[in-house]
PAZAPA-4460 file (N, C-alpha, C; in steps of 0.05 Angstrom, whole numbers, plus 32768, in hexadecimal, padded with zeros to 4 digits):
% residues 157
    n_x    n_y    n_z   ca_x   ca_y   ca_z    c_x    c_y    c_z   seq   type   mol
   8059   7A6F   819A   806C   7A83   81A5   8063   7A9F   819E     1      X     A
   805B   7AAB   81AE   8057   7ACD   81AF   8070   7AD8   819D     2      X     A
   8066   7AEE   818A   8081   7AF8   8184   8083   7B1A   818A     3      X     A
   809E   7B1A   8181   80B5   7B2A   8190   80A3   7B44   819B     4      X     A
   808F   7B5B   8181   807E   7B6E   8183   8067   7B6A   81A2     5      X     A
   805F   7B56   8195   804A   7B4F   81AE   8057   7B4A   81CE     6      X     A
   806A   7B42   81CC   806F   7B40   81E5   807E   7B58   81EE     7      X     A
   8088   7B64   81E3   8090   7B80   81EA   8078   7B93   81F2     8      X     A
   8063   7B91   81E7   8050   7B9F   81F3   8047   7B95   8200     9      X     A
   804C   7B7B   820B   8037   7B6C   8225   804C   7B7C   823A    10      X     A
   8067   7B7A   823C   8078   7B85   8249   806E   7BA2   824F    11      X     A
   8072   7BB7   8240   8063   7BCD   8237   8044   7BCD   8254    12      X     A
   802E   7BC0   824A   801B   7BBC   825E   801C   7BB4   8274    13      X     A
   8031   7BA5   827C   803A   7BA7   829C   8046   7BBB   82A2    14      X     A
   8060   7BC4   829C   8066   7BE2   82A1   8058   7BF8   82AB    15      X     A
   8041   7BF9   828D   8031   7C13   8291   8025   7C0D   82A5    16      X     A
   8013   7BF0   82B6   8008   7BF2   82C6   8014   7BF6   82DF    17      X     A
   802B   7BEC   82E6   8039   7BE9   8300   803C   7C11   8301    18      X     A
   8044   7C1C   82EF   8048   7C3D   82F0   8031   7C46   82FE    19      X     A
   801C   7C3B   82E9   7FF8   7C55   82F1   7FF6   7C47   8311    20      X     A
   7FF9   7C33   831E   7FFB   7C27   8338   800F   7C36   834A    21      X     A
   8027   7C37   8340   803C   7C48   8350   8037   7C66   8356    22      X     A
   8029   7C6E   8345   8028   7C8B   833B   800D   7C8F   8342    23      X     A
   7FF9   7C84   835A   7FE2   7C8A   835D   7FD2   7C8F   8347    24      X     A
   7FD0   7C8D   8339   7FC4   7C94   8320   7FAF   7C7F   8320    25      X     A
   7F99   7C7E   832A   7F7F   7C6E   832F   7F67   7C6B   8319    26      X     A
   7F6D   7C85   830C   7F4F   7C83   82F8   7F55   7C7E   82DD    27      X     A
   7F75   7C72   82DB   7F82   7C64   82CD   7F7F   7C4B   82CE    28      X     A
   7F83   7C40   82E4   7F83   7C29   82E8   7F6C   7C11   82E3    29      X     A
   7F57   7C13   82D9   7F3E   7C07   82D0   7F3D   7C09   82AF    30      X     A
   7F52   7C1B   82A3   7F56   7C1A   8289   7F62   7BFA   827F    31      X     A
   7F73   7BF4   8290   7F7F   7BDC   8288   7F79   7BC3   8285    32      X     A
   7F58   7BC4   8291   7F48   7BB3   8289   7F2F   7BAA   8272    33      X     A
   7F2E   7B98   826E   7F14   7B93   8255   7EEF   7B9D   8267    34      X     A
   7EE9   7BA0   825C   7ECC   7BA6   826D   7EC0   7B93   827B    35      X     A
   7EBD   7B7D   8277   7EBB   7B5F   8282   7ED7   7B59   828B    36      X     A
   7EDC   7B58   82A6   7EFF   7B4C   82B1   7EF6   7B41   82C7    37      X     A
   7F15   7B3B   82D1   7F19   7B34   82F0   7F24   7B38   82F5    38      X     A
   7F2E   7B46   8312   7F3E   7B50   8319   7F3D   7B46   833F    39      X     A
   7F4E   7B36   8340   7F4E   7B23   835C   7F64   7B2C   836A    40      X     A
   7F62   7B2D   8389   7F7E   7B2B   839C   7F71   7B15   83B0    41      X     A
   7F92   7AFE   83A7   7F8A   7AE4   83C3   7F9C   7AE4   83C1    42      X     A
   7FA7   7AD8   83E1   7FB9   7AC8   83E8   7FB7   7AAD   83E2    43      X     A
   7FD2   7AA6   83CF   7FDD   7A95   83D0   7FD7   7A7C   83D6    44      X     A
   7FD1   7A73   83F5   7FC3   7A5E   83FB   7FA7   7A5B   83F3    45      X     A
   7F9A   7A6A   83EF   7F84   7A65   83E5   7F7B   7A5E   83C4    46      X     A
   7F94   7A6B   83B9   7F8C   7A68   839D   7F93   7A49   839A    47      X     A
   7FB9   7A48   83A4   7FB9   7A22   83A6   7FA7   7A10   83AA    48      X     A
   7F97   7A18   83C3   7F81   79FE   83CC   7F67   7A0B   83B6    49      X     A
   7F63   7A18   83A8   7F4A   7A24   8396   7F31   7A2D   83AC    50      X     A
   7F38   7A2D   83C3   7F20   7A47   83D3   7F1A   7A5D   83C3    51      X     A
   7F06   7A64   83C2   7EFF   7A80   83B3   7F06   7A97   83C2    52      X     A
   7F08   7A98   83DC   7F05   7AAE   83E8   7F2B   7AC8   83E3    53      X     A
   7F1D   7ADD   83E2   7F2C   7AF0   83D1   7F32   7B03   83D8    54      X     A
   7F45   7B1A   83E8   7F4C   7B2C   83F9   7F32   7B46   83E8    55      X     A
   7F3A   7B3E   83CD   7F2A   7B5A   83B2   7F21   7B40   83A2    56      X     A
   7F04   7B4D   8396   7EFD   7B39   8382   7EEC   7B4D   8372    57      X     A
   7EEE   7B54   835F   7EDD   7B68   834C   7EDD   7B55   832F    58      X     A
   7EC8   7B5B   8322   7EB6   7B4F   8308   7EB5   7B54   82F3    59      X     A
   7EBA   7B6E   82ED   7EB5   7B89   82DC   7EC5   7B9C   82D9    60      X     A
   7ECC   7BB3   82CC   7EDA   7BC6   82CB   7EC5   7BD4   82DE    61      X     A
   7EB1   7BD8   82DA   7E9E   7BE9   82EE   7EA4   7BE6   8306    62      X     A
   7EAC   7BC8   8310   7EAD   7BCC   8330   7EC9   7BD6   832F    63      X     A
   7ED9   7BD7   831C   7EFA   7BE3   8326   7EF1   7BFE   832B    64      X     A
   7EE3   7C0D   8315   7ED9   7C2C   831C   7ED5   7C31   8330    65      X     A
   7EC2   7C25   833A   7EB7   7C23   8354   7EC9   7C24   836F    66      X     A
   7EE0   7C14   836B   7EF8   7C16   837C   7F0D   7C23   837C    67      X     A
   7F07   7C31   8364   7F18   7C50   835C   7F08   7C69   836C    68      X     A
   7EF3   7C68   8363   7EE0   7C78   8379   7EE1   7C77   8399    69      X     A
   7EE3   7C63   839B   7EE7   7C55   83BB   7F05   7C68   83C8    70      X     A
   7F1E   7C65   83BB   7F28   7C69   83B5   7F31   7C83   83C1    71      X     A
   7F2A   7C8F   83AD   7F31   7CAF   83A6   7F1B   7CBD   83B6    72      X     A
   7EFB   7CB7   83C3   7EE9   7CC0   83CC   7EDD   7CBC   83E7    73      X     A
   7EE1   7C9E   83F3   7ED9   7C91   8400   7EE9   7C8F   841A    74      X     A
   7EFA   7C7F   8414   7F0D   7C74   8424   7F1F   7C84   8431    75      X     A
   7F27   7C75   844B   7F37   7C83   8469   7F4C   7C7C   846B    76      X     A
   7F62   7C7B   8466   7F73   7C73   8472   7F8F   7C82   846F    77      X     A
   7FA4   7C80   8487   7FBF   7C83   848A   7FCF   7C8C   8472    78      X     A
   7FD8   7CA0   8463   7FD4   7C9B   8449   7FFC   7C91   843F    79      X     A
   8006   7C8C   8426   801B   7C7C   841F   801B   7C77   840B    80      X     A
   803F   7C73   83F9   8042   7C69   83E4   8042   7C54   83D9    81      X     A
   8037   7C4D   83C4   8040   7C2F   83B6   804C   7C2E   83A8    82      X     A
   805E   7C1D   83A5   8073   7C14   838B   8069   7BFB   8386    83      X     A
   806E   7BF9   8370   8062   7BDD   8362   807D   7BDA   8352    84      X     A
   8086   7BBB   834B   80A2   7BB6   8340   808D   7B97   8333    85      X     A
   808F   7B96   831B   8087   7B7E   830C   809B   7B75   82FF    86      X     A
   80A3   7B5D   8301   80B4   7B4D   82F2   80B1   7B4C   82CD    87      X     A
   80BE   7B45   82C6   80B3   7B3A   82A8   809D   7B24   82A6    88      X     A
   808B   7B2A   8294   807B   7B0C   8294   8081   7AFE   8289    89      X     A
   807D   7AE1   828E   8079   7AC7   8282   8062   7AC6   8274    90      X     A
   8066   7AC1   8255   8055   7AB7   8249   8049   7A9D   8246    91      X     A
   803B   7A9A   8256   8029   7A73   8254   801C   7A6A   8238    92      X     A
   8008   7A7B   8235   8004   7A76   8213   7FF6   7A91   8205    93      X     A
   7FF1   7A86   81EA   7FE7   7AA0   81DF   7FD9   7A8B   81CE    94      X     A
   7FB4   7A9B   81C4   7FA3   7A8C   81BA   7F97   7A9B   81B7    95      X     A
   7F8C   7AA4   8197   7F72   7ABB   8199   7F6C   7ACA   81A5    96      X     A
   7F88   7AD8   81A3   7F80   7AF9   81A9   7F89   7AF2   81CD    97      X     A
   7F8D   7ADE   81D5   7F8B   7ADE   81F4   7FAE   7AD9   81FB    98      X     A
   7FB6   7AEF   8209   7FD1   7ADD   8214   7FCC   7ADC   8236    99      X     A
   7FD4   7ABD   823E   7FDA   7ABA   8257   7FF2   7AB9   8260   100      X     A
   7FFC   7ACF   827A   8018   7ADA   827E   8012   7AD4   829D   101      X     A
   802B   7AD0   82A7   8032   7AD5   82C3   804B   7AEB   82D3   102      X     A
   8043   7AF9   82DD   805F   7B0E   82E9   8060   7B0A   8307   103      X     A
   8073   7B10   8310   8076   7B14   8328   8076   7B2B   832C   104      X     A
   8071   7B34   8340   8067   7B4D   834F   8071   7B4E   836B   105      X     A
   8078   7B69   8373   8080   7B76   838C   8071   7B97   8393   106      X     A
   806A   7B97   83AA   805B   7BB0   83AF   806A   7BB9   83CB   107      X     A
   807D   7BCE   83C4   8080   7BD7   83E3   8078   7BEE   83E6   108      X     A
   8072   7BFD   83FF   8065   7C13   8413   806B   7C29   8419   109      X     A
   806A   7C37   8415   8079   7C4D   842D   8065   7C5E   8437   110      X     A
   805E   7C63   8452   804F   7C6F   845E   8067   7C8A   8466   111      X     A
   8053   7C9E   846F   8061   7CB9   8470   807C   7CB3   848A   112      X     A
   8087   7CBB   848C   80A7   7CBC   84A0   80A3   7C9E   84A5   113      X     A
   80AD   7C8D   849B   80AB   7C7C   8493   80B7   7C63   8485   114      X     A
   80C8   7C4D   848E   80D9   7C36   8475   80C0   7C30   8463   115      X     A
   80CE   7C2D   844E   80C7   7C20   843B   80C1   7C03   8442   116      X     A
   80A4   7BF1   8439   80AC   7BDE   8447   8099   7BCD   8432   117      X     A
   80A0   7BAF   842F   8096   7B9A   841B   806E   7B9E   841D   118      X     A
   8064   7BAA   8411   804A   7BA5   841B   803D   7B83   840A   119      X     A
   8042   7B7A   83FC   8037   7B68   83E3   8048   7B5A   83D2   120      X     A
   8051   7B3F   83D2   8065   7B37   83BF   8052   7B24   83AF   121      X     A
   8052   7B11   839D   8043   7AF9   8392   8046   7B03   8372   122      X     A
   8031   7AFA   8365   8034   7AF2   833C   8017   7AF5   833C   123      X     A
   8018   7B02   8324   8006   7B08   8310   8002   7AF2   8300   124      X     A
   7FE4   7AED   8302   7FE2   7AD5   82EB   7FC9   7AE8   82D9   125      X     A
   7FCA   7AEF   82C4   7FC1   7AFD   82AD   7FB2   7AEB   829C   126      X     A
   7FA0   7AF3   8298   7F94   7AF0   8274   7F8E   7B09   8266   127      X     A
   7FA8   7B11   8256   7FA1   7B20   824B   7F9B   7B20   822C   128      X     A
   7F80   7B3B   8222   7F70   7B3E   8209   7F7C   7B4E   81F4   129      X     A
   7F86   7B48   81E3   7F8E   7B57   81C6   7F7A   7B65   81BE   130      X     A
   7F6C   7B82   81C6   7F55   7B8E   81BE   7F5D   7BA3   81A5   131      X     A
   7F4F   7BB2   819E   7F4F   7BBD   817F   7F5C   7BDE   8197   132      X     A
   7F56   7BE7   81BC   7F61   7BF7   81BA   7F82   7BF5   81D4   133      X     A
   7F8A   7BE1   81C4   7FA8   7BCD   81DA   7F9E   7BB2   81E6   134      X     A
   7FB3   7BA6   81EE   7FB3   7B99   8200   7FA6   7BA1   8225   135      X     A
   7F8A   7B8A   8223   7F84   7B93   8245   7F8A   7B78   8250   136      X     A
   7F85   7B7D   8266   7F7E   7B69   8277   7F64   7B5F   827C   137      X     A
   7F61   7B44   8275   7F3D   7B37   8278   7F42   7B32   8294   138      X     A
   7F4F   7B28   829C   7F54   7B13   82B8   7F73   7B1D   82C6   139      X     A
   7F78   7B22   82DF   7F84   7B32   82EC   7F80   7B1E   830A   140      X     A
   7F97   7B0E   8308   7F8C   7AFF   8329   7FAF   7B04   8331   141      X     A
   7FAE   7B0E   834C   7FBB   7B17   8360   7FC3   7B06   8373   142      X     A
   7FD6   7AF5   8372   7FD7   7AE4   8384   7FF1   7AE4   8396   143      X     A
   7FEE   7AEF   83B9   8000   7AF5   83C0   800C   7AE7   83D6   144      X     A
   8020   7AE5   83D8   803B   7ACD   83E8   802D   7AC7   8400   145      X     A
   8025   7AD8   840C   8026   7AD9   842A   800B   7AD8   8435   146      X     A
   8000   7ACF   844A   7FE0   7AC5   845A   7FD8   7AE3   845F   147      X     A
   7FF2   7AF2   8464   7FE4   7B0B   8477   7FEA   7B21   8461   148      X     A
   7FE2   7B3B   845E   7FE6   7B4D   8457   7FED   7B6A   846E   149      X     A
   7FF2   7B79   8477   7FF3   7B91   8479   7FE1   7B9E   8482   150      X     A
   7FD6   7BAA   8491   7FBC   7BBD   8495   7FA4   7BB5   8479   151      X     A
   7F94   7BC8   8478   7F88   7BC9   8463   7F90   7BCA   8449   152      X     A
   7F87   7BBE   8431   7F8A   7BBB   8415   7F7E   7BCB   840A   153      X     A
   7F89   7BE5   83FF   7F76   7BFC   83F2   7F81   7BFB   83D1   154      X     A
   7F95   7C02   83D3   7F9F   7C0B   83B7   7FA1   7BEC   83A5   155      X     A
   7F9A   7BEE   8389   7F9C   7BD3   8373   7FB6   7BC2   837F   156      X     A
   7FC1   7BAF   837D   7FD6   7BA8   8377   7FDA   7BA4   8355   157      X     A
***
C-alpha cells in the first residue's frame, strides 16, 4: 500500500500536469517525463485487441521536444482551448521506486466563437519513477473511448 505522503504527490503530478496542458504551457510539458519514456495516444479498441498502431507514439523526452517545437513553430491550424480534467488515480502497485496508477481523463475544446465541446475522454495508464528530482512519468499511454477523434490531434493529451 502506497502511503499517505506519496500519494498526495502522485495526486500533486497529475494536477500540475493537467494545468501546464490547460494553460498551453508546452515547454513544460516534456519536464514530466524521465529521459527514456513513453508517451502513447490510442484508441481504445486497439489497445484491447493489442494492435500497436497509435494516433501519437514518441520514445524519448527528445521526441516530446520535438513536438513542442512542432508545436509552437511548425504547425497550422484553427487555433483553441484545452481543458484537461483528470480524475484521481488508482493506484495498481508500487515496487522500486515505480508506481503504476490509472486516471481518467477528459479534454474539452473551445475554438474561437465557439461551444465548448468534448474533444477526448478515456484513462491514463502510468508508470510512474520516484527520481532524486520528483516524481516523472516513465510510461504515459493515452487511451481514448472513442474510434474517431476530432480534426487533427495537436496539443498532448
Amino acid at each position: 500500500m502506497i502511503d499517505p505522503k506519496t500519494y498526495v504527490d502522485l495526486i500533486q503530478l497529475y494536477a500540475n500536469y493537467a494545468a501546464v496542458l490547460s494553460n498551453a504551457e508546452w515547454k513544460k510539458w516534456p519536464d514530466f517525463f524521465t529521459e527514456t519514456c513513453i508517451y502513447m495516444i490510442q484508441p481504445r479498441e486497439n489497445f484491447e485487441r493489442n494492435f500497436p498502431l497509435a494516433t501519437l507514439s514518441f520514445i524519448s523526452k527528445k521526441m516530446l521536444l520535438d513536438r513542442v517545437y512542432g508545436i509552437e513553430e511548425t504547425l497550422f491550424h484553427d487555433p483553441y482551448y484545452q481543458r484537461n480534467i483528470t480524475g484521481l488515480p488508482l493506484v495498481k502497485s508500487e515496487e522500486a521506486g515505480l508506481i503504476v496508477s490509472e486516471a481518467n481523463y477528459t479534454v474539452f475544446r473551445t475554438k474561437l466563437n465557439q461551444e465548448t465541446t468534448v474533444f477526448n475522454a478515456g484513462r491514463y495508464l502510468d508508470k510512474v519513477r520516484l527520481t532524486p528530482e520528483g516524481m516523472k512519468f516513465e510510461s504515459k499511454l493515452c487511451i481514448y473511448d472513442s474510434e474517431m477523434i476530432p480534426n487533427s490531434l495537436i496539443y498532448p493529451i
